[in-house]
N, C-alpha and C positions, 0 to 999 in steps of 0.2 A: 504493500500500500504506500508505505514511503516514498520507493523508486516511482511508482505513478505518479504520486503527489510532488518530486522534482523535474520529471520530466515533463510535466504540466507547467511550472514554474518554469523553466529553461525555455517552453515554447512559449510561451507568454513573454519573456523578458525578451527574445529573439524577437518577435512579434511588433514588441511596445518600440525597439532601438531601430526596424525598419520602416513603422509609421513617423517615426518623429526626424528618420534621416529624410523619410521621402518628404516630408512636410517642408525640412530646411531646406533639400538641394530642386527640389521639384519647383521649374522656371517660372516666375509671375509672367504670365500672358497678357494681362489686362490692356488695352490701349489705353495710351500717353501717363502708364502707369510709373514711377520713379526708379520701380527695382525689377522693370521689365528690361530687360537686355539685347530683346528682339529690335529687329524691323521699325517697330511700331511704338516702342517704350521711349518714357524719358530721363534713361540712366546713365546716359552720356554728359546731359547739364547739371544732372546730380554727381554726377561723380566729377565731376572739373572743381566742385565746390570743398573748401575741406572740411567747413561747419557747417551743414543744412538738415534744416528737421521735419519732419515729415507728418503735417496735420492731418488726424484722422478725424477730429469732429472739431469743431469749434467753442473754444470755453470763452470766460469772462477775460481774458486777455490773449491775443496771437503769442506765438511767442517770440523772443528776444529779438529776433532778425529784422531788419527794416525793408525785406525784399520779399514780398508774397507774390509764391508763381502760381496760377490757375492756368493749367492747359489743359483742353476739350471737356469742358465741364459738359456732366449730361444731366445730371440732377439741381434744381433750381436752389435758390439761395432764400432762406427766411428772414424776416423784417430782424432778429436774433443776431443771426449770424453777420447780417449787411451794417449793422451796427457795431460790431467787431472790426470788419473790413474800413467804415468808413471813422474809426476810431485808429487806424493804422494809418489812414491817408492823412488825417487832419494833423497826425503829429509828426509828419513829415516822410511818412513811410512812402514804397513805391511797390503798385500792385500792376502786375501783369496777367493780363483779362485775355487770353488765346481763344477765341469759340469758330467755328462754322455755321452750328446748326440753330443754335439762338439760345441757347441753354443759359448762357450768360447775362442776357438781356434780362432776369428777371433780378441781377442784383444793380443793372446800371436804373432800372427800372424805379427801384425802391434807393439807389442815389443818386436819383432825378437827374442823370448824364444823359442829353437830349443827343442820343447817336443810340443807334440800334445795330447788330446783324441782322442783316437781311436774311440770312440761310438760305438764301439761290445759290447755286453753282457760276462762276465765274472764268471766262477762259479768254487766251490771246490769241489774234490769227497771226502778229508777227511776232512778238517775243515772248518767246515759250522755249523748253529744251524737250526736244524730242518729241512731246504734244501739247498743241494747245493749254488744253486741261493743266498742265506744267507751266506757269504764267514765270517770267520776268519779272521784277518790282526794279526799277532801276528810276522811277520820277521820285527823288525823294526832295524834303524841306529843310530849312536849316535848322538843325535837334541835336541836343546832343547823343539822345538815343539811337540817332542814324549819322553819328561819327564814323567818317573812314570808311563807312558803307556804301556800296556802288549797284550793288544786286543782290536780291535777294529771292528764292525759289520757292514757289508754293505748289502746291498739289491742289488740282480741283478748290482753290476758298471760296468763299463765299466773298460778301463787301459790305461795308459800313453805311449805314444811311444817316448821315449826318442830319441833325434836323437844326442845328444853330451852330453856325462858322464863328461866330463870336466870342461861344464858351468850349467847342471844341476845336484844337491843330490838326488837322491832318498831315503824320509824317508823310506821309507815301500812296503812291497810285500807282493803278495799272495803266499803259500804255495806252491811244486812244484808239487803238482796235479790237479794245475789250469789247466782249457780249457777255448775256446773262443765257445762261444754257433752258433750253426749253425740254428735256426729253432726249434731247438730239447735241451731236459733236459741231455743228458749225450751225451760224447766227442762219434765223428765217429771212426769206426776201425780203422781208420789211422791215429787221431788225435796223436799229441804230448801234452802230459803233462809238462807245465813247469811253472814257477815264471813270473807273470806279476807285473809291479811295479805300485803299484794303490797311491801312496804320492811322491811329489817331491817339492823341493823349487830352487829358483832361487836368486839371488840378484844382485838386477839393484839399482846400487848408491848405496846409505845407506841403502837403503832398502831390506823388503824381500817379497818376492811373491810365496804364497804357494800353490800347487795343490792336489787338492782330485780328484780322479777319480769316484765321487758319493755322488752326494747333499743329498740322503738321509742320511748322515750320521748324520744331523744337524738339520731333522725334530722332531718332538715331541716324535714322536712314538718312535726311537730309540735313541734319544740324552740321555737318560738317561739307556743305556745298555749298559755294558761290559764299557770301559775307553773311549765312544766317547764324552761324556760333558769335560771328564780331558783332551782329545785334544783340547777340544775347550778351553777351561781354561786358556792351556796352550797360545795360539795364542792372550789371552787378559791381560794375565799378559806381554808379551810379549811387546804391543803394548801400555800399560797404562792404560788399564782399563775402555776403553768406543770406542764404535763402528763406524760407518755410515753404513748402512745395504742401500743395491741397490737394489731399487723396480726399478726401470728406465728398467731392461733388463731381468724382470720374465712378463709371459703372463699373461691379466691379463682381466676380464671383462670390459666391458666398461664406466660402473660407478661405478670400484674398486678404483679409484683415489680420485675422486667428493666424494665419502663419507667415503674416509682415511681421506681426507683431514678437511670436516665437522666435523668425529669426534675425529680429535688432537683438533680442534678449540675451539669445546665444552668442552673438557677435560683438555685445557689448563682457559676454564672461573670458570669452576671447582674447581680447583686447587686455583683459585683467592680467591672465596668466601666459603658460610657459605656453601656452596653444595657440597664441594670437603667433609663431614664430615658425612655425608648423604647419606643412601643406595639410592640405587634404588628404590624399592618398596617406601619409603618415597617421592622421587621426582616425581613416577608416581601418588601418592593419589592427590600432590599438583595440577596436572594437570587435573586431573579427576575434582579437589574440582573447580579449575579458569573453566572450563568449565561447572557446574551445576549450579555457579555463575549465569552466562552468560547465560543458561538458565531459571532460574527462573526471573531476571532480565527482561528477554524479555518476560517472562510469565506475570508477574504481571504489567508490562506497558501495554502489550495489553489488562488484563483487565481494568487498568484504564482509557481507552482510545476506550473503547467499545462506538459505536455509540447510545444515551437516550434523551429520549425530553432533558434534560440540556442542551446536547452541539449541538440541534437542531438549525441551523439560526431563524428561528422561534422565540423560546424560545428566542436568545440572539438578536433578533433586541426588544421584547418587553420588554426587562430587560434594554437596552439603553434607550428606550423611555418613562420608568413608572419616574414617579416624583422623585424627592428625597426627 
C-alpha cells in the first residue's frame, strides 16, 4: 500500500513540475501582447526598456512611470479608469493611445479629445511597400515626437477624424493618394483621393496624449522598419525612459493573466538567486535529476520493504520469544 501510495505521489509531483513548466515556457500569443514574442507581440519595445511594468487593471494610482503605452486596445475604458489616465496626463505624464478599430475612442471620449478613429481601412496607391494596404507616413509636422523621422510603415490603419484643429496637432499624414477601403483593394470610380491624418497629439494639463491611427506600428514584425522604433524612441526619451504598458484593455485568453503573472513571479525568484545565472536547459537537467531522485528513492525502499519470512509475524513473534 505504501509503494502505491508513493508512486501516486511521484506521479502527481511529475504531473504538478510539467503543468507549471508548461504554464512558464508555453508562448503568450495574444496580439500586441508585451510578452508575446511572435509576429504580432509587443516584446520588442518592452524589452529595449530596462524598467517597464506591466498594468493588468487599473488602481487608484498608474504607477511610477511617466510613459503609458496603450496598443490595440479592444476592451473600452470606464469613467474609473479615464480618471486615472487623465490624472497621469494633467501631471505631466505622456500616454500613447495606438487603436485601429475605435476601441480607444471610448476613453478620448470620456477626455472630451475632439479627434476620433475612424476604424475604416486606409490605403496608398503610390507610397506603400509592396501593397497598398502597407501605407508610407513620410508628411510629417514639426514635433518633437517625429524627430529625425522621415517614414514610417503601417499595415492596413485606419485614420483620425479630427473634429477641432485648434485643440488637436496632427503629426503626420498619408500621402494624397490615400482612399478609405470599401470591401475592395483599390478606390471606386468615384472615390476621392486625399490626405488622411493617421498621428495626432493633444495636451491635457502638463501633459501629452498621442494618437497612432495603427497598433501595428509597435509590433515586432515592423517596429524595427523604416523610422517606426525612432518614433517610438522618441515618445520615451520624451517621457524619461521607462514605460507602464496596459495589458488591462488588449483581448486576451483566459489564462493569459494567471500565467503572466506566475511567470514575473518566477523571474523575479530568478533574479534573487544563483538561477537568475543559469540557462534553461541547466534548470531543466536539475529537474529531470530531483525527479529520478525520487524515483529511485521509491525504487529501492520498495525493494527493501518486499514482503520475506524476516519480516513474516511468524518469524518476529518467535524472534520475541527465543531466549537471550
Amino acid at each position: 500500500m505504501r509503494l502505491r501510495t508513493r508512486v501516486i505521489t511521484l506521479a502527481s509531483a511529475v504531473s504538478l513540475i510539467l503543468i507549471l513548466s508548461t504554464a512558464y515556457y508555453w508562448p503568450v500569443q495574444d496580439e500586441y501582447h508585451p510578452l508575446n514574442e511572435e509576429w504580432n507581440g509587443c516584446s520588442k519595445i518592452v524589452n529595449a526598456v530596462p524598467n517597464s511594468t506591466l498594468v493588468f487593471s487599473y488602481s487608484e494610482t498608474l504607477p511610477e512611470q511617466r510613459f503609458l503605452v496603450i496598443v490595440g486596445p479592444s476592451l473600452e475604458f470606464s469613467q474609473k479608469e479615464t480618471s486615472y489616465v487623465r490624472a497621469l496626463l494633467e501631471s505631466g505624464g505622456t500616454v500613447l493611445l495606438a487603436d485601429d478599430i475605435g476601441a480607444g475612442n471610448s476613453l478620448l471620449e470620456l477626455l472630451t479629445v475632439p479627434a476620433r478613429f475612424s476604424g475604416k481601412s486606409m490605403q496608398d496607391l503610390l507610397y506603400f511597400s509592396k501593397r497598398p494596404d502597407f501605407p508610407l507616413i513620410m508628411n510629417f509636422s514639426a514635433s518633437p515626437v517625429a524627430d529625425n523621422v522621415t517614414a514610417i510603415l503601417m499595415n492596413r490603419p485606419s485614420y483620425l477624424q479630427v473634429e477641432n484643429y485648434s485643440m488637436v496637432t496632427v503629426i503626420a499624414s498619408s500621402s494624397a493618394f490615400s482612399f478609405v477601403v470599401d470591401g475592395g483593394q483599390q478606390p471606386r470610380a468615384n472615390e476621392t483621393l486625399q490626405s488622411y491624418p493617421v498621428m495626432a497629439s493633444v495636451r491635457i494639463g502638463q501633459g501629452l496624449l498621442v494618437l497612432v491611427s495603427d497598433p501595428s506600428v509597435f509590433v515586432n514584425e515592423m517596429v524595427g522598419l523604416f523610422d517606426n522604433m525612432k518614433l517610438f524612441e522618441n515618445l520615451l526619451w520624451m517621457s524619461g525612459g521607462s514605460i507602464a504598458f496596459d495589458v488591462a484593455h488588449i483581448a486576451r485568453a483566459p489564462l493569459t493573466d494567471i500565467r503572466t503573472e506566475f511567470r514575473t513571479g518566477i523571474d523575479s525568484i530568478r533574479s534573487s538567486f544563483l538561477f537568475s545565472t543559469w540557462g534553461v536547459y541547466t534548470q531543466s537537467l536539475i529537474v529531470v535529476a530531483v525527479v529520478l531522485v525520487l524515483f529511485l528513492h521509491i525504487r529501492r525502499n520498495a525493494k527493501i520493504r518486499t514482503p520475506g519470512k524476516e519480516s513474516h509475524p511468524f518469524y518476529a513473534d518467535s524472534r520475541s520469544a527465543a531466549p537471550s
